[in-house]
LUMVEX-78000 format. One record per residue: x, y, z of N, C-alpha, C in turn; residue number from 0. Coordinates in steps of 0.001 Angstrom, whole numbers, padded with zeros to 6 digits. Layout:
BEGIN
+---------+---------+---------+---------+---------+---------+---------+---------+---------+-----+
|   neast |  nnorth |     nup |  caeast | canorth |    caup |   ceast |  cnorth |     cup | pos |
+---------+---------+---------+---------+---------+---------+---------+---------+---------+-----+
|       X |       Y |       Z |       X |       Y |       Z |       X |       Y |       Z | NUM |
...
+---------+---------+---------+---------+---------+---------+---------+---------+---------+-----+
//
This chain:
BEGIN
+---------+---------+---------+---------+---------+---------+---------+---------+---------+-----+
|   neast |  nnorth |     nup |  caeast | canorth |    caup |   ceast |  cnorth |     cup | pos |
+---------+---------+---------+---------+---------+---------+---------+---------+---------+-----+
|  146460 |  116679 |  051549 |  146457 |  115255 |  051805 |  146508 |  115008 |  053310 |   0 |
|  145786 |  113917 |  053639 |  145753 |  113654 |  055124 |  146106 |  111913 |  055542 |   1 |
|  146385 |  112002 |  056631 |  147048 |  110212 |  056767 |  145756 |  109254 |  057096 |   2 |
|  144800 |  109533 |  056803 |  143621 |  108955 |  056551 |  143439 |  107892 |  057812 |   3 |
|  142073 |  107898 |  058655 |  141863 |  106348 |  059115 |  140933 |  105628 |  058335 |   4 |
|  141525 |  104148 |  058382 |  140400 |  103534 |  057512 |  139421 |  102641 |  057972 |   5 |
|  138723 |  101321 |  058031 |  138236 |  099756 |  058231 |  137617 |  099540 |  057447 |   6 |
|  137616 |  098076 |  057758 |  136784 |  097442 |  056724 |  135705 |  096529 |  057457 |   7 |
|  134309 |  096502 |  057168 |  133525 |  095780 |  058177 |  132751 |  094972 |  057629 |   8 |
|  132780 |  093534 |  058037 |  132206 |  092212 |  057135 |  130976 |  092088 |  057763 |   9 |
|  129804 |  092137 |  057594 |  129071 |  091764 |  057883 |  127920 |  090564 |  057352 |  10 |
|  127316 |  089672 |  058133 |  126767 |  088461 |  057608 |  125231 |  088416 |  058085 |  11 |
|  124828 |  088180 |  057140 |  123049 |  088502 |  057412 |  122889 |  086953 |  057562 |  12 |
|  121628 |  087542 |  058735 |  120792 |  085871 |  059283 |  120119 |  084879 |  057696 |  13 |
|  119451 |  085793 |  057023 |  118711 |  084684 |  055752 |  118399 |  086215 |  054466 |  14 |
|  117927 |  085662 |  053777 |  117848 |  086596 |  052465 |  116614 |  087637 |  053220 |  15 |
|  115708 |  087546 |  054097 |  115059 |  088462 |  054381 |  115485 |  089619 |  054879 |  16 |
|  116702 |  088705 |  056001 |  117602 |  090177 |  056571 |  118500 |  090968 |  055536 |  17 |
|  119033 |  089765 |  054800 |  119532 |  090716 |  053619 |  119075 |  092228 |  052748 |  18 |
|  117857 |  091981 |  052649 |  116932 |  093144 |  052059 |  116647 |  093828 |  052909 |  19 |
|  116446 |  093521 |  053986 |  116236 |  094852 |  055073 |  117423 |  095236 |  055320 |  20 |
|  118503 |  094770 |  055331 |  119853 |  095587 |  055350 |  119912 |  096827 |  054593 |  21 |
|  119371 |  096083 |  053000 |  120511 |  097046 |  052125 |  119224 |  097781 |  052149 |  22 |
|  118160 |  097652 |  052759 |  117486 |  098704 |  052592 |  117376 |  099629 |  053891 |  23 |
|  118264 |  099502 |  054813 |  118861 |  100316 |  055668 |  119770 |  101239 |  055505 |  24 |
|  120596 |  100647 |  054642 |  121912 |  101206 |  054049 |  121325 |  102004 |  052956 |  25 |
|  120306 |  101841 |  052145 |  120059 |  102821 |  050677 |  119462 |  104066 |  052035 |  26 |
|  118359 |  103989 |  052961 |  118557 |  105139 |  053303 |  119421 |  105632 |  054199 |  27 |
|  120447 |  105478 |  054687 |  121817 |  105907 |  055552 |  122118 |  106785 |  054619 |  28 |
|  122647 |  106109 |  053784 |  124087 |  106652 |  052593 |  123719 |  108243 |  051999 |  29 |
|  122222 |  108671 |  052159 |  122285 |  109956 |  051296 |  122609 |  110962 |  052779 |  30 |
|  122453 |  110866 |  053512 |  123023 |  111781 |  055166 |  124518 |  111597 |  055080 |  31 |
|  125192 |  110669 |  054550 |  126450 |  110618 |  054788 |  127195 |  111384 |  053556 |  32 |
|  126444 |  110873 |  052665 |  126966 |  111758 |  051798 |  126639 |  113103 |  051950 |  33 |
|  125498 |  114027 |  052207 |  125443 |  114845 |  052627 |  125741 |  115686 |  053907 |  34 |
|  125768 |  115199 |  054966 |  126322 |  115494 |  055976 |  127526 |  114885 |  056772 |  35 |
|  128707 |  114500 |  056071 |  129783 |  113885 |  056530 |  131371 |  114582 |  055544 |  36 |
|  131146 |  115583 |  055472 |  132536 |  115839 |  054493 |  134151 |  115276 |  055172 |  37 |
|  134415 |  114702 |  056387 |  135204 |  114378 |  056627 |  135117 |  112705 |  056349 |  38 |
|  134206 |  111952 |  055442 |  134262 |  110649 |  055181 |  134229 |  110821 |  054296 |  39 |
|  135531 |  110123 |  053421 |  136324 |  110366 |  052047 |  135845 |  108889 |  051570 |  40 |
|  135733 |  108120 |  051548 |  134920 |  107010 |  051284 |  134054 |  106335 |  052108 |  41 |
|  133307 |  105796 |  051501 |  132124 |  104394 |  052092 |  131224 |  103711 |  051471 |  42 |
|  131919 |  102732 |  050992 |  131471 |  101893 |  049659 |  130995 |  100634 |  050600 |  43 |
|  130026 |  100194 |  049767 |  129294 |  098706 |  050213 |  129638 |  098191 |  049016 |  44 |
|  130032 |  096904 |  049329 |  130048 |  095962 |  048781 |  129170 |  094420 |  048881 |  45 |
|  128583 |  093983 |  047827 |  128223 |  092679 |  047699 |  129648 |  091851 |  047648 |  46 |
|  129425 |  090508 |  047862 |  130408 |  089406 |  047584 |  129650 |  088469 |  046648 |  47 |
|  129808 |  088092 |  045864 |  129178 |  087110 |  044555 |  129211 |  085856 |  044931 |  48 |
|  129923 |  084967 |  045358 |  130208 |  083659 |  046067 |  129029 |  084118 |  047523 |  49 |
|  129283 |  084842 |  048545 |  128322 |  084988 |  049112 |  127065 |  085949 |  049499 |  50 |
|  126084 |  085398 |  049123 |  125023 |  086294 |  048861 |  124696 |  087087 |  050275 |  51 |
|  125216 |  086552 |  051621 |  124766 |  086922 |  052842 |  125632 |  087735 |  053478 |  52 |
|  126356 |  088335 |  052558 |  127657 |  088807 |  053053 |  127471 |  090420 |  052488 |  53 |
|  127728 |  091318 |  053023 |  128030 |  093047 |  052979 |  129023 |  093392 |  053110 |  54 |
|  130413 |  093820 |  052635 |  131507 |  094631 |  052989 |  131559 |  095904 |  053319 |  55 |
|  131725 |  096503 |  054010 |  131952 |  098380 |  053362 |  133485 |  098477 |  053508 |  56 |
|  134086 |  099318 |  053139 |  134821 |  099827 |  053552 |  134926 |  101445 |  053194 |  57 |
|  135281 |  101678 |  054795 |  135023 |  103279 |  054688 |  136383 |  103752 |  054881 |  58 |
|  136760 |  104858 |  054650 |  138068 |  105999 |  054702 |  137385 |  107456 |  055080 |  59 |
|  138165 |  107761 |  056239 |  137757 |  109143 |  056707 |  138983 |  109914 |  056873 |  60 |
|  139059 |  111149 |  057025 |  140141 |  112208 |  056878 |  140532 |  111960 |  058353 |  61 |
|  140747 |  111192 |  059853 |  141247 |  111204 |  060383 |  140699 |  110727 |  061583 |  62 |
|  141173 |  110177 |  062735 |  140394 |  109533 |  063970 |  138890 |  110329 |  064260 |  63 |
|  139359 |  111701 |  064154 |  138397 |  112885 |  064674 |  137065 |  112717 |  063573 |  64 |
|  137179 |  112493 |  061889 |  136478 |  112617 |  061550 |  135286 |  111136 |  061948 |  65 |
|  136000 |  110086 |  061707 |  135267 |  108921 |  062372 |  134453 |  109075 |  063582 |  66 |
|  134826 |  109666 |  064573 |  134469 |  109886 |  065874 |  132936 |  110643 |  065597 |  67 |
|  132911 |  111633 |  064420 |  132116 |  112509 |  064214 |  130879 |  111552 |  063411 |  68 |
|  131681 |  110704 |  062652 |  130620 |  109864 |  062150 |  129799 |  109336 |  062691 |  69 |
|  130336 |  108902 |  063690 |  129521 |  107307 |  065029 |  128455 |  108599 |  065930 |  70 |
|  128944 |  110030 |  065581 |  128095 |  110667 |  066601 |  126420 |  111122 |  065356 |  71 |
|  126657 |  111176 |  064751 |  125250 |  111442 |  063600 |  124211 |  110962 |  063812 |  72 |
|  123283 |  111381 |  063972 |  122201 |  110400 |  064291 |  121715 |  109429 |  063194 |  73 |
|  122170 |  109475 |  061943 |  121362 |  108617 |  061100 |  122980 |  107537 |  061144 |  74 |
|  123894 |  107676 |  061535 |  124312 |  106436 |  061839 |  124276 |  105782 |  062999 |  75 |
|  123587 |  106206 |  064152 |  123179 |  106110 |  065406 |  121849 |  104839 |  064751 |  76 |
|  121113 |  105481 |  064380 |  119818 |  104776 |  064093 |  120683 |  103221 |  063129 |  77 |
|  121247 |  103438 |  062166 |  121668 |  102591 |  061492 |  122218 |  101334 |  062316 |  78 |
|  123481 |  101746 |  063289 |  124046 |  100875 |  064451 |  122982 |  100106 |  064858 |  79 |
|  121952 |  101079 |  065414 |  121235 |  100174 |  066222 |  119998 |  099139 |  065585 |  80 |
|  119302 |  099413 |  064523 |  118672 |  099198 |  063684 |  119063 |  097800 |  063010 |  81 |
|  120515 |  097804 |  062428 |  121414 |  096924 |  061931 |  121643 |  095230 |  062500 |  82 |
|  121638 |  095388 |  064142 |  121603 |  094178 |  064560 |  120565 |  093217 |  064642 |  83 |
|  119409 |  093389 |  064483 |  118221 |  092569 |  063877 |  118338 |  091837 |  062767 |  84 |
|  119525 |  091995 |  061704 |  119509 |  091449 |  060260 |  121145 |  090554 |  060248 |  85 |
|  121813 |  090351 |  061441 |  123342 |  090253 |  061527 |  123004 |  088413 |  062437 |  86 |
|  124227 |  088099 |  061897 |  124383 |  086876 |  062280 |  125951 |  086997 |  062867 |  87 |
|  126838 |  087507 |  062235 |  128125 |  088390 |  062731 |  128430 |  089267 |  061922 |  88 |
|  129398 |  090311 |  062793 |  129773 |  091615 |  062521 |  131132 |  091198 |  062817 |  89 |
|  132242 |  091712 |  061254 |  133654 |  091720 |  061743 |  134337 |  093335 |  061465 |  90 |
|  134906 |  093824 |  062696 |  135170 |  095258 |  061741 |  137219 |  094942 |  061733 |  91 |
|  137895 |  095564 |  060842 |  139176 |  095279 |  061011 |  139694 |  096869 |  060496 |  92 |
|  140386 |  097647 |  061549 |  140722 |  098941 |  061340 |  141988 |  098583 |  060508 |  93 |
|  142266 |  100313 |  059776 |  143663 |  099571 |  058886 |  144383 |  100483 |  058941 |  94 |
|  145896 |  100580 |  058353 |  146415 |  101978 |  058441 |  147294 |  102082 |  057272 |  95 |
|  147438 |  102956 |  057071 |  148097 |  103408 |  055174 |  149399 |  103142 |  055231 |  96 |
|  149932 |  102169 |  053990 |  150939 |  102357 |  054315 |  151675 |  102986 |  052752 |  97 |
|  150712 |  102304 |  052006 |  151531 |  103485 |  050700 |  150389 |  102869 |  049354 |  98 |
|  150018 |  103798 |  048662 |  149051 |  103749 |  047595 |  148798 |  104837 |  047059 |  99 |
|  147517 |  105170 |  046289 |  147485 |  106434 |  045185 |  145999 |  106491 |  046040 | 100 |
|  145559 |  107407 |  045805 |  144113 |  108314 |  046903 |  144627 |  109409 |  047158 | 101 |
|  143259 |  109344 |  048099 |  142688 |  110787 |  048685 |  144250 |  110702 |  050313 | 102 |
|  144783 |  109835 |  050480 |  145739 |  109814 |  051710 |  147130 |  109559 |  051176 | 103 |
|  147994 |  110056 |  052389 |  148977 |  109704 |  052227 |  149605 |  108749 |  053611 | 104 |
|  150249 |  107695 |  053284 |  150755 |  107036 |  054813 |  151683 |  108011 |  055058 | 105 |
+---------+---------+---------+---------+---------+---------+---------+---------+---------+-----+
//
């Protein structure tokens, strides 16, 4: 078990066009991460139902170091940069464990 870092990042698309080019940014990201990221213990996207323009993720990684390793990948390199063409705002909010059932322990 590891004391996990986490965030959560809201993001808000300009109109339904950017919307689809999002998640179709994100369908191809996600198979590199899953394949080449074993220190990211989660990274779930989320829709919001009330708002259609809205993306959540929230990701969990095994530790500052593994995050660090993430932002260095190139297919999340491309994603970062790629991403702001479809954004109207970006909120990220880091978090820290303080007690629950998972892959961490606070």
């Amino acid at each position: 078990m590891t004391s996990g870092f986490g965030l959560v990042v809201r993001f808000e698309l300009r109109d339904d066009a950017a919307a689809a080019a999002f998640d179709e940014l994100v369908a191809e990201t996600l198979p590199a991460i899953k394949a080449h990221e074993p220190g990211t213990l989660a990274y779930v996207v989320h829709s919001v139902p009330d708002e259609p323009g809205v993306r959540v993720f929230y990701e969990l990684y095994e530790d500052r170091a593994a995050f660090a390793r993430h932002e260095e990948q190139a297919h999340t390199k491309r994603f970062l940069a790629e991403r702001e063409q479809h954004l109207s705002a970006v909120h990220v909010t880091f978090l820290q464990a303080e007690a629950g059932k998972g892959p961490v322990t606070p």
